[in-house]
C-alpha positions in Angstrom: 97.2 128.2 -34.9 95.0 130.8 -36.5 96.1 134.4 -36.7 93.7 137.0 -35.1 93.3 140.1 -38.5 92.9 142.5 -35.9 96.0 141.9 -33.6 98.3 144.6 -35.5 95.2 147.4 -35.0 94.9 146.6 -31.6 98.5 146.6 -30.7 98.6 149.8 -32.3 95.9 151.2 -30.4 97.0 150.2 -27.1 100.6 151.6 -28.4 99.2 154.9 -29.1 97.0 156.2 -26.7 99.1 158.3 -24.9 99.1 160.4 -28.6 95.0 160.8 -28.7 92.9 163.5 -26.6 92.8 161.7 -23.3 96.6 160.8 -22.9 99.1 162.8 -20.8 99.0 166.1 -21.0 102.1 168.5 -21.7 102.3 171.2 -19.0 104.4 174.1 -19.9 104.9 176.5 -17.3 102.7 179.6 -17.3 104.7 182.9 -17.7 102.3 184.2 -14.5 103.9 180.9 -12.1 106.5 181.8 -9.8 110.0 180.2 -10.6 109.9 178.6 -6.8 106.2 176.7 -7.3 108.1 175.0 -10.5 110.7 173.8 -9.0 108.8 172.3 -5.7 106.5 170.8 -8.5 109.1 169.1 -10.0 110.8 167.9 -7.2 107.7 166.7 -5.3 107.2 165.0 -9.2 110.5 163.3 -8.5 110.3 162.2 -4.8 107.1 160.5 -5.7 108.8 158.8 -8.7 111.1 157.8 -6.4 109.5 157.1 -3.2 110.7 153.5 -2.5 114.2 155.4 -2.2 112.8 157.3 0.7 112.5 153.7 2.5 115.5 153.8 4.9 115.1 157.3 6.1 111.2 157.0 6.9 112.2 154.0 9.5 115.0 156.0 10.7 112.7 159.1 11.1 109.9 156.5 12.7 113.0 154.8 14.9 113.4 158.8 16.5 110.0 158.9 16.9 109.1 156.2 19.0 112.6 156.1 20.7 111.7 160.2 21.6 107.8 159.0 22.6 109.6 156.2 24.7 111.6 157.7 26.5 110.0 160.6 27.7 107.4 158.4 29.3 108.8 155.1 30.1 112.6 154.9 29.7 113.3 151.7 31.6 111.6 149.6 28.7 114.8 150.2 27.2 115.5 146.9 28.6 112.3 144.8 26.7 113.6 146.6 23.7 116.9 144.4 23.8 115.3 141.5 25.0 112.4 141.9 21.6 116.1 143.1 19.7 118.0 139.9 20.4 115.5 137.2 20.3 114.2 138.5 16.8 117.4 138.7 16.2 118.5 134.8 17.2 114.5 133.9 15.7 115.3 135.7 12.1 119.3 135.1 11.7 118.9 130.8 12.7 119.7 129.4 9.3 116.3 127.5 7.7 118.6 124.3 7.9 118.6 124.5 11.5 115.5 125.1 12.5 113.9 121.8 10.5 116.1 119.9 12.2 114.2 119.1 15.1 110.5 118.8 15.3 109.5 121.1 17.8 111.6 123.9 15.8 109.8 123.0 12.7 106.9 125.1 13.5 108.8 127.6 14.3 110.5 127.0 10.6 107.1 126.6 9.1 105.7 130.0 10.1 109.3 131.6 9.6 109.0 130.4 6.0 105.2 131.5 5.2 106.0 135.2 6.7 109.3 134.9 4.3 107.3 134.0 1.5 104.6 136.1 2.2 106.6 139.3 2.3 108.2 138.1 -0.8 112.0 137.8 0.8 112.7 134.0 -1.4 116.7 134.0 -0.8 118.8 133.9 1.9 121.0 136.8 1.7 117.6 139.0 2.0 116.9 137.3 4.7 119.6 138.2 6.0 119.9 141.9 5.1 116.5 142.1 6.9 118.0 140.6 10.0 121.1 142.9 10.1 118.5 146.1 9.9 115.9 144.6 12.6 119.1 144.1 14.8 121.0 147.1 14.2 117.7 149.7 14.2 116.2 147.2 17.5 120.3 148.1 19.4 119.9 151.7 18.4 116.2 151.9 19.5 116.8 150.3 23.1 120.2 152.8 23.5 118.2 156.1 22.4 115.1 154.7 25.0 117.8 154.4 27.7 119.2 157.7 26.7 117.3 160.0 24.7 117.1 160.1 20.9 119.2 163.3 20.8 122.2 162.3 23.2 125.7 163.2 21.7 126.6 159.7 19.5 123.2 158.6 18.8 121.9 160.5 15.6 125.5 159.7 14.0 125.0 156.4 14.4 121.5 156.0 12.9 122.8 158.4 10.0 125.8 156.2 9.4 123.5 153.2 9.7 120.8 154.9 7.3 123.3 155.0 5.1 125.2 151.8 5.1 121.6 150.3 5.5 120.2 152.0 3.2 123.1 151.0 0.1 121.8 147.4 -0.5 118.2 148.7 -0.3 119.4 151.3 -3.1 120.8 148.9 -5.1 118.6 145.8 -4.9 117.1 145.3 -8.5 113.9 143.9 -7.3 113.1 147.6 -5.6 114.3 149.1 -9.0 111.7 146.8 -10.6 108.9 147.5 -8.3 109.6 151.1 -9.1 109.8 151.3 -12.8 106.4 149.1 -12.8 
């Protein structure tokens, strides 16, 4: 296999570009900028660093949303909310194994696994984290329809659920990965 002569320059070059004229530029903060605009700067900096951290409380904020929309004009359809809840529930937690057992479940199987695979979710136990938070946001959606986002119990429980949701999200490496790329 022949050696390309220029591989080391290019290498270099890509390597370095950040150093010449058109790479990053260093901001230093003007003596004229108020201490406040600095810090929202930064911060906004880091939340959209970070963004894919944000996951969990957007559908929770979106979940209080609808469930508020909902309810103030149609709050029997509390009651199709559990229906979708459980049957997406039953659809989404049936083990693969299952479902290609029979025939007429293996179309069911066959578009279960292309949505899988086209949201990227290849193993089981993220298939079933994403069943656990379709279930547990779909229960709290169809109780704050029936009852109004802001009843007594119901915003602890979705914070408690954010939260406990929200760990494995944190911690997945793929989301890390996504991130850093």
């Amino acid at each position: 296999m022949r050696r390309d002569p220029y591989r080391h320059y290019r290498r270099a070059m890509r390597r370095n570009w950040r150093t010449r004229h058109g790479g990053y530029p260093v901001i230093w903060p003007a003596s004229y900028e108020p201490a406040a605009a600095i810090v929202f700067a930064a911060l906004g900096r880091l939340a959209y660093r970070h963004r894919l951290a944000f996951l969990p409380f957007a559908i929770t904020g979106a979940a209080f949303i609808l469930a508020a929309i909902v309810h103030r004009h149609h709050p029997g359809m509390w009651v199709i909310a559990a229906v979708v809840t459980v049957a997406a529930g039953l659809v989404l937690g049936m083990p693969h194994r299952l479902l290609w057992a029979r025939p007429a479940r293996s179309i069911t199987a066959g578009f279960l696994t292309r949505v899988w695979a086209a949201c990227g979710i290849s193993r089981p136990v993220e298939r079933v984290y994403v069943t656990a938070v379709a279930v547990t946001y779909g229960g709290w959606l169809s109780a704050a329809i029936a009852a109004g986002p802001a009843e007594k119990p119901l915003p602890i429980i979705a914070a408690i659920a954010t939260v406990v949701l929200g760990i494995p999200w944190w911690a997945h490496r793929r989301r890390r990965a996504k991130v850093r790329i």
